[in-house]
C-alpha positions in Angstrom: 14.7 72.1 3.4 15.3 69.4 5.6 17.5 66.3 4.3 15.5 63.6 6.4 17.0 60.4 6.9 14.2 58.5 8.6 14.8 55.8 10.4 11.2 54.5 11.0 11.7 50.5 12.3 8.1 49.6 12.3 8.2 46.3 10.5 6.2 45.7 7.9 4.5 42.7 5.8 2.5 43.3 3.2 -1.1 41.4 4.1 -3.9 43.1 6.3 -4.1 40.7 9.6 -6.7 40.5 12.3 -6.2 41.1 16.2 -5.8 38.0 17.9 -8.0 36.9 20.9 -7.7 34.6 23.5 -7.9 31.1 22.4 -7.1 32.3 18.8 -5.7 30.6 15.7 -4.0 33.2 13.9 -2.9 32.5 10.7 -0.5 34.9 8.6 -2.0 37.1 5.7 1.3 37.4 4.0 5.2 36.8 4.3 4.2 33.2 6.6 6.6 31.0 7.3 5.2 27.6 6.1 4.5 25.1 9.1 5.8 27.1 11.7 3.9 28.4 14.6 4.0 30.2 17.9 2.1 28.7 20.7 0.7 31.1 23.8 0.4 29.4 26.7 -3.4 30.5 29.2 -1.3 31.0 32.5 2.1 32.9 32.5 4.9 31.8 34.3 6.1 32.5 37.9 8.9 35.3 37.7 12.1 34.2 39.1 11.3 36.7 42.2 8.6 34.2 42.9 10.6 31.6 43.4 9.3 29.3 40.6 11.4 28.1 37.8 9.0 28.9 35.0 10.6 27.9 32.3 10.6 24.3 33.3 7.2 24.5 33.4 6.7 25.8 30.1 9.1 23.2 28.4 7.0 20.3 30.2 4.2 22.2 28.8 5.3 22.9 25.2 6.4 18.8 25.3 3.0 17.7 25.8 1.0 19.7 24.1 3.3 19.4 20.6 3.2 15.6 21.6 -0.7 15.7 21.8 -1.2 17.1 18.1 1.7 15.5 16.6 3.5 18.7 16.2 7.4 19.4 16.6 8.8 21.0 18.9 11.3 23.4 17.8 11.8 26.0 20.8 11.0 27.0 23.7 10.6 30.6 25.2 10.2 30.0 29.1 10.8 33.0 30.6 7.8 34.4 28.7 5.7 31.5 28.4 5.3 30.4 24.4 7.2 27.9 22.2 7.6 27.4 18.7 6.1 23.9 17.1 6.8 23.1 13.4 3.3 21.8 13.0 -0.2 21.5 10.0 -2.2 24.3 9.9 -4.5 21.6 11.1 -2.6 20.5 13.8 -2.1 24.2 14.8 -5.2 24.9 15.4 -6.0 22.2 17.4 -3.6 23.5 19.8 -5.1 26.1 19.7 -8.4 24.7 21.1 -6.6 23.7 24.1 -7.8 25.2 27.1 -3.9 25.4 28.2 -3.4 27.9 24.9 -4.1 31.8 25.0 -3.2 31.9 21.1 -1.7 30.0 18.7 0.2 32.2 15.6 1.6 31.7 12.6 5.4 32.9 12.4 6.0 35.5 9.5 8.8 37.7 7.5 9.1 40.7 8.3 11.1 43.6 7.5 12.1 46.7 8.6 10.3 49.6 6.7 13.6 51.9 6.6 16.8 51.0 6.8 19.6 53.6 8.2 21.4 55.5 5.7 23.7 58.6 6.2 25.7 61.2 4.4 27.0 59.5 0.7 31.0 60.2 1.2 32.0 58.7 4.3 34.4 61.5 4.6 32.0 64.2 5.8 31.3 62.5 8.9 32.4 63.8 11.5 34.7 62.5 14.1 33.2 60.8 17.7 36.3 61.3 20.5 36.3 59.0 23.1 37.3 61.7 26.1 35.2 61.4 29.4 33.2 64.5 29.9 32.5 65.7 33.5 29.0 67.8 33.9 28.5 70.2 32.3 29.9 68.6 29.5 30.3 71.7 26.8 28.6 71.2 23.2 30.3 72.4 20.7 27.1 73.7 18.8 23.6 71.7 19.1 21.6 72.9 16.0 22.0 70.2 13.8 21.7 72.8 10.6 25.1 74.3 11.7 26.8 71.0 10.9 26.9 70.1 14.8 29.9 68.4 16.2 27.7 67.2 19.5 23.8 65.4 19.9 21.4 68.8 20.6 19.4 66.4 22.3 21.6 66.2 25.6 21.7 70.1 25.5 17.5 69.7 25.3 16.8 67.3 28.0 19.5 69.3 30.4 17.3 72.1 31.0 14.4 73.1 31.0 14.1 76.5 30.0 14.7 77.8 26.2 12.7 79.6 23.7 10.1 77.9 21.3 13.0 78.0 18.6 15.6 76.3 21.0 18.0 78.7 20.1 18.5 79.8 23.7 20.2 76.8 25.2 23.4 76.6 26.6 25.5 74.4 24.6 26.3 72.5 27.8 25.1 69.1 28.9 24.2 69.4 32.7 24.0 65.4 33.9 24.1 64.2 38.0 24.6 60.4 37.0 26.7 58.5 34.4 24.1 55.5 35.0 27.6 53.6 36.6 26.6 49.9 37.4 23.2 50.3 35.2 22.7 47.8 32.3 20.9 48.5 29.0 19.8 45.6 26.7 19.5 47.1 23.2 17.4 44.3 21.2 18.3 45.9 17.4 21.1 45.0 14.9 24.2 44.3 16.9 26.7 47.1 18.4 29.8 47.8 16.9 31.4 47.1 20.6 34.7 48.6 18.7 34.1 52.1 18.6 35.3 55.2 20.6 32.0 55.6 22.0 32.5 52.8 23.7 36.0 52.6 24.7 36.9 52.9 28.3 40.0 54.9 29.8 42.4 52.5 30.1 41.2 50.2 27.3 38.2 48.0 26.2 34.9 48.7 26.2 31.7 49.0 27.8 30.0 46.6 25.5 28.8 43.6 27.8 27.4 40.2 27.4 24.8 40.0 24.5 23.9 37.1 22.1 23.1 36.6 18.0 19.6 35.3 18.0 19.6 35.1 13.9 19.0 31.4 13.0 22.3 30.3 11.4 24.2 32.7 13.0 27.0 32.5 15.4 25.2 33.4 18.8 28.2 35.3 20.0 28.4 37.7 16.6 26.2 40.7 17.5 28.2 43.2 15.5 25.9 45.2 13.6 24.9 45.3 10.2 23.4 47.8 9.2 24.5 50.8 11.7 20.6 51.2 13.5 22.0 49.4 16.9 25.2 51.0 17.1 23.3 54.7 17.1 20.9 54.0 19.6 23.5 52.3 21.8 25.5 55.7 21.3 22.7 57.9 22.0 21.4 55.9 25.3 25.3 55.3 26.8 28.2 57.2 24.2 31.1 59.0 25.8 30.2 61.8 23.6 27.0 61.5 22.4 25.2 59.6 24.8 23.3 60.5 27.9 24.3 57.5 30.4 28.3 57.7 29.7 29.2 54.7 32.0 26.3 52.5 31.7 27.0 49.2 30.6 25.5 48.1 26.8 24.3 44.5 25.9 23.9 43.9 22.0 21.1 41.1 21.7 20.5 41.2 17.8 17.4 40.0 16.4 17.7 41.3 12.9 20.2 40.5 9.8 20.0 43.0 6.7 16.8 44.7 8.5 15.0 41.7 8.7 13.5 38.6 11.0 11.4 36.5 11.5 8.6 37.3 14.4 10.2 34.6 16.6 13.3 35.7 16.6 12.1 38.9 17.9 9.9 36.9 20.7 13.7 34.4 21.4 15.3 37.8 22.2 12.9 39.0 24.6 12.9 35.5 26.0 17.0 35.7 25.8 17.3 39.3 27.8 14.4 38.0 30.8 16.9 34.7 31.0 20.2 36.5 31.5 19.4 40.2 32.7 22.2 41.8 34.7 20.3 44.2 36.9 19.4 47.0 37.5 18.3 47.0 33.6 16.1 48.3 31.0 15.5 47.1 27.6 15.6 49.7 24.6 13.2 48.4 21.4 13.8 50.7 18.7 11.4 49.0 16.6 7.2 48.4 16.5 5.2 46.6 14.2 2.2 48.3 12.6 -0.7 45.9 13.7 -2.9 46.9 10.2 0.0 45.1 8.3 0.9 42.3 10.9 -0.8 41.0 14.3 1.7 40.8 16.6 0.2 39.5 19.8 2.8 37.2 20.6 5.0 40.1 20.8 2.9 41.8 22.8 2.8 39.2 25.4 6.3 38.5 25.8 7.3 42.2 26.9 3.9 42.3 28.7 5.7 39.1 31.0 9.2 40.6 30.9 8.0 44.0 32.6 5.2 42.3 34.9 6.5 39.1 36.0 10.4 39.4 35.7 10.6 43.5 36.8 12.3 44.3 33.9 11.6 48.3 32.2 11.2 48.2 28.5 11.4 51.3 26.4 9.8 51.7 23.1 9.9 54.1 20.2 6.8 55.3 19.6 7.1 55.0 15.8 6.8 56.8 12.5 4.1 56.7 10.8 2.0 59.9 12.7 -0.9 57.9 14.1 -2.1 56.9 17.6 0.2 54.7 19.2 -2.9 51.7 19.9 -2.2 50.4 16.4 1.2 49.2 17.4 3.1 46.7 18.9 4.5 46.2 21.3 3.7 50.1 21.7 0.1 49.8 23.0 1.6 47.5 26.2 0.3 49.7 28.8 3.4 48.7 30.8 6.4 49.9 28.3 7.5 53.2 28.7 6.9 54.8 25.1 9.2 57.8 23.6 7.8 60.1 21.2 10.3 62.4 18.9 10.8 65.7 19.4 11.7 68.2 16.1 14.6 70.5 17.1 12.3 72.9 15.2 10.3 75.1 17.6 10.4 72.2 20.2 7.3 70.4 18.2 6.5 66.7 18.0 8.3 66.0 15.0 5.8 65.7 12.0 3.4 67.9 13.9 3.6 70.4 11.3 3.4 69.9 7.4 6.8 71.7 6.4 9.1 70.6 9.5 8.1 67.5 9.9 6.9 65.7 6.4 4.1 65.3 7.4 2.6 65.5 3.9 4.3 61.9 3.3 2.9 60.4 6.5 6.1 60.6 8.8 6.5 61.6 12.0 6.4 60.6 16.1 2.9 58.5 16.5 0.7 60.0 19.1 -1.9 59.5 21.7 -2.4 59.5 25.7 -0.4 56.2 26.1 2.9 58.5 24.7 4.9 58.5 28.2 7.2 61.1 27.1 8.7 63.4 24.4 12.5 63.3 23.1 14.8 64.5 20.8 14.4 62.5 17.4 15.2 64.5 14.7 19.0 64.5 12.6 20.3 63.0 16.2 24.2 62.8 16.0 26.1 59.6 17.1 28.2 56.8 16.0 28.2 55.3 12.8 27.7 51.6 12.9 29.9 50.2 10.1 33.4 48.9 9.6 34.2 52.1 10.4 35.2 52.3 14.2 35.5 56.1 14.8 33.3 58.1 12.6 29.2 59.5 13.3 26.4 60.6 11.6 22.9 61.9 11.8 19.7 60.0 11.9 15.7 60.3 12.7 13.0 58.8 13.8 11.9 57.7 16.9 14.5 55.6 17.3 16.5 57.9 18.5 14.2 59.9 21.1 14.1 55.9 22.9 17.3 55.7 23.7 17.6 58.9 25.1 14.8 57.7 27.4 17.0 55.0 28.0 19.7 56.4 29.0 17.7 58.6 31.3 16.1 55.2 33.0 19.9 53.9 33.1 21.1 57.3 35.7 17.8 56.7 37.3 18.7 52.9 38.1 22.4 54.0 39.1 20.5 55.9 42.4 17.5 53.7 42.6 18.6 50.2 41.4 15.4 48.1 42.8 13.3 50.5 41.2 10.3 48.1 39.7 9.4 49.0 35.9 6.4 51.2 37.2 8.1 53.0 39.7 10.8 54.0 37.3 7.6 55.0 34.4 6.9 57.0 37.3 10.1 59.2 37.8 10.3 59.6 34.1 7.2 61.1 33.6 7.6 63.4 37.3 10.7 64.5 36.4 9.9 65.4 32.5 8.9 69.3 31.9 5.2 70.0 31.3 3.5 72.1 28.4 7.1 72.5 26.7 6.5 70.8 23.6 4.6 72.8 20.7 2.5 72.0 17.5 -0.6 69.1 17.6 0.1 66.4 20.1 -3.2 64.1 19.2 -4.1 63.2 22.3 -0.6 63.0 24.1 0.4 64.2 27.1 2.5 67.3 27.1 5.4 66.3 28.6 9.7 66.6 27.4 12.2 64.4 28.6 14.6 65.9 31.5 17.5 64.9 33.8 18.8 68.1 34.5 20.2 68.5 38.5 
């Protein structure tokens, strides 16, 4: 049997909320925080393509209407047109009357439902090398129940020929692009910018310019806590175990111990459209379950950063093995959303009662808005702790995002003013149809490739 580690990432608070609407006062069923809300302003603001400064309108904005209430101002989010108020429930929703406000909503707790654990004894990980493979890069095995040295994802989305078992491929990784001069912004944990996955030839590192949105925190600590943002950023751009091996990573951390507040989450969407080295594309390993917490603010916020500021946003499609519309900022018909492949029979992980526990209500959501299948089951790459060498396997859909990621990255290395719909475009074109197995509820039958 299986030893799942699940990393799920859908955050989680324990009250039932409503969807929000326009014009909405939203408070929070559980986990608030007292006082403190997030205001969405009617009209978004101009893109910097357009020429506008938006978020000098927004400020002006967020000024006058705190000012009109009584309220207290205590951020603001330009580029994606909210702020934050300290403010009476009473005074909140009086904003929220304001025909300048889409919605006004309550900040809240929230916490990640799993947090990433690995093998007990540190000394059974395996060891990451920091060489620079040339296509085809050889695997040393890719079934992850022969204790694998190498991620059997890059051997999967290589080619696109095997049989239903998987136990045909080729052990090589066949790539055309490194994704050179391609950025990714992975909005998680922090990176652990020291490890061999990221080290370049002749020293450093390929870790760029990210920021620590955690109140309290220094802004320029985005070393990761809790190892989840280190193994994404080594899946999406590793020399070993990731698919863009020359992209360039930016840590922007959001979450301390697996937790945050919702507008930290919203300040680091805000933080990436400010400061965006392009081409980019923004990995979210993450959703919130919108039965346990409304997240329209969210929602909004990566709605303007892929509309208004041409930025691609790819989004694990979760873990809980329901349709994908429940989540946020899943459901945002303009993020490119990665559903998890089982290295089992090439099914959508959780698609079948003994491979994928499905039994316990785990496994890849589903539905037509799923863009693409990728690997996500015990996915091998760096471990994010003080150790700066070592790996170790992971699941969830956390880890078939980043491989999209990576994917968009060598895209944007060919095509670097590719806008966010022309690049959901080549994804889904180039991805292989009808080659993933086992109930797909709804979702389109397509596997991640980037094979020559």
């Amino acid at each position: 049997m299986k030893n799942w580690k699940v990393v799920t990432l859908v955050m989680a608070t324990a009250g039932i909320a409503q969807s929000a609407h326009a014009g909405q006062f939203q408070r929070a069923q559980a986990r608030g925080v007292p006082d403190r809300y997030l205001v969405v302003l009617e009209a978004a603001p101009p893109g910097k393509a357009e020429g506008e400064p938006g978020e000098v309108r927004v400020a002006q904005a967020a000024e006058q209407l705190a000012r009109s209430v009584g309220a207290t101002q205590l951020a603001v989010y330009g580029q994606v047109g909210q702020f934050l108020v300290e403010a009476t429930e009473a005074q909140a929703q009086r904003l929220a009357r304001d025909p300048r406000v889409r919605l006004v909503e309550q900040d809240a707790l929230i916490e990640l439902s799993a947090i990433p654990s690995c093998y007990a004894n540190v000394s059974t990980f395996p060891q990451a090398n920091s060489y620079d493979p040339t296509s085809p890069q050889v695997l040393q095995c890719w079934d992850p129940q022969l204790s694998c040295a190498d991620n059997w994802g890059l051997d999967r989305i290589g080619q696109r020929t095997g049989s239903q078992s998987a136990h045909t491929l080729d052990s090589r990784y066949h790539f055309t692009a490194t994704g050179q001069g391609s950025h990714i912004y992975v909005l998680d944990t922090g990176i652990i910018r020291t490890h061999t996955e990221f080290a370049l030839p002749g020293g450093g590192h390929r870790v760029g310019t990210g920021f620590n949105l955690v109140p309290g925190e220094a802004s320029w600590n985005t070393d990761d806590d809790v190892g989840h943002g280190t193994h994404v950023a080594s899946i999406a751009a590793g020399r070993r175990f990731g698919v863009a091996k020359a992209a360039t990573l930016h840590p922007v951390r959001v979450f301390k111990n697996g937790n945050a507040q919702l507008s930290t989450v919203v300040s680091g969407v805000n933080w990436i459209t400010g400061n965006v080295q392009r081409p980019a594309v923004v990995n979210m390993s993450f959703n919130y379950n919108k039965g346990l917490i409304d997240a329209s603010a969210l929602d909004s916020a990566v709605a303007y950063m892929v509309t208004h500021h041409g930025i691609a946003v790819v989004n694990a499609a979760g873990n809980w093995n329901q349709d994908i519309t429940s989540f946020s900022p899943t459901a945002v018909s303009s993020v490119i959303v990665a559903g998890g492949l089982d290295w089992v029979n090439n099914q959508r992980w959780g698609a079948h009662p003994t491979t994928g526990c499905h039994a316990l209500g785990c496994g890849s959501n589903w539905g037509p808005g799923v863009d693409v299948f990728a690997p996500a089951t015990d996915v091998l790459a760096a471990l994010g702790s003080g150790e700066n060498t070592l790996a170790c396997t992971l699941t969830g859909t956390s880890m078939a995002a980043p491989h999209v990621s990576g994917v968009v990255a060598q895209y944007l290395q060919a095509n670097p003013l590719a806008t966010p719909a022309k690049i959901e475009a080549a994804i889904i074109d180039s991805a292989t149809p009808n080659a993933v197995t086992g109930s797909l509820g709804g979702s389109p039958n397509r596997l991640l490739y980037n094979g020559p």
